[in-house]
C-alpha positions, 0 to 999 in steps of 0.5 A: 419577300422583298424579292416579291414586293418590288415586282408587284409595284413595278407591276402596277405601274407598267398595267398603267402604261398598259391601260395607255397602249392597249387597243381592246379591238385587237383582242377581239376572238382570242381568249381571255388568258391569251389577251393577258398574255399579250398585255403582260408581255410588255411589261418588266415582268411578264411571268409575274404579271400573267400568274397573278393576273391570269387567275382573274381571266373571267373577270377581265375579259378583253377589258382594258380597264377592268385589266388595270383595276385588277392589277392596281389590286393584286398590288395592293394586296402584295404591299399588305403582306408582312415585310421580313427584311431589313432592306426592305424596312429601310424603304417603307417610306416609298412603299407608303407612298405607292401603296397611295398612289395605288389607292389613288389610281384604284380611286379614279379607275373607280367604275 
C-alpha cells in the first residue's frame, strides 16, 4: 500500500506542473489516450500516471484542465484508501496535509 500511495501524490503534484507546461494545440488530431500519454511521460511516474488516468480518456479529451482535475481526483481517492504499514502511519501528518492541498487545488480548478 505504501509503495502505492507516495506515487499517487506525487502524481498530483507533477499533473499540476503539467497543467503549467502543456499547450492544448499540440494535441490537436491525436487521440485522447496518445495526449495522456504524452502528458504523463513528463512526469515521476509515467506508467502509474497513464494507468489511472487513461481509463478517464473520454472525459479529459485534450483538456488541460479537465486532465488536472481528474488526476487531483484519482489522488485523492488513493489517499482514501486504508494505510497498512507502520512507516506509512509515521507519515500521516504530511498525508494530511496534502490530501488538503489536494482539496484545495480541486477547489480552484472547480469549473
Amino acid at each position: 500500500m505504501e509503495g502505492y500511495l507516495m506515487p499517487a501524490l506525487l502524481l498530483a503534484l507533477h499533473i499540476l506542473q503539467l497543467f503549467n507546461h502543456i499547450n492544448p494545440s499540440t494535441a490537436t488530431g491525436k487521440t485522447n489516450t496518445q495526449y495522456i500519454k504524452r502528458s504523463c511521460s513528463v512526469t515521476t511516474y509515467p506508467r502509474l500516471c497513464y494507468h489511472s488516468l487513461s481509463i478517464y480518456a473520454g472525459k479529459i479529451k485534450t483538456n488541460p484542465k479537465v486532465l488536472a482535475h481528474t488526476a487531483l481526483n484519482v489522488s485523492l481517492a488513493a489517499t482514501q484508501e486504508p494505510i497498512e504499514t507502520a512507516a506509512a502511519l509515521d507519515c500521516m501528518e504530511e498525508i494530511g496535509d496534502a490530501i488538503d492541498e489536494l482539496q484545495q487545488s480541486l477547489d480552484e480548478l472547480a469549473m
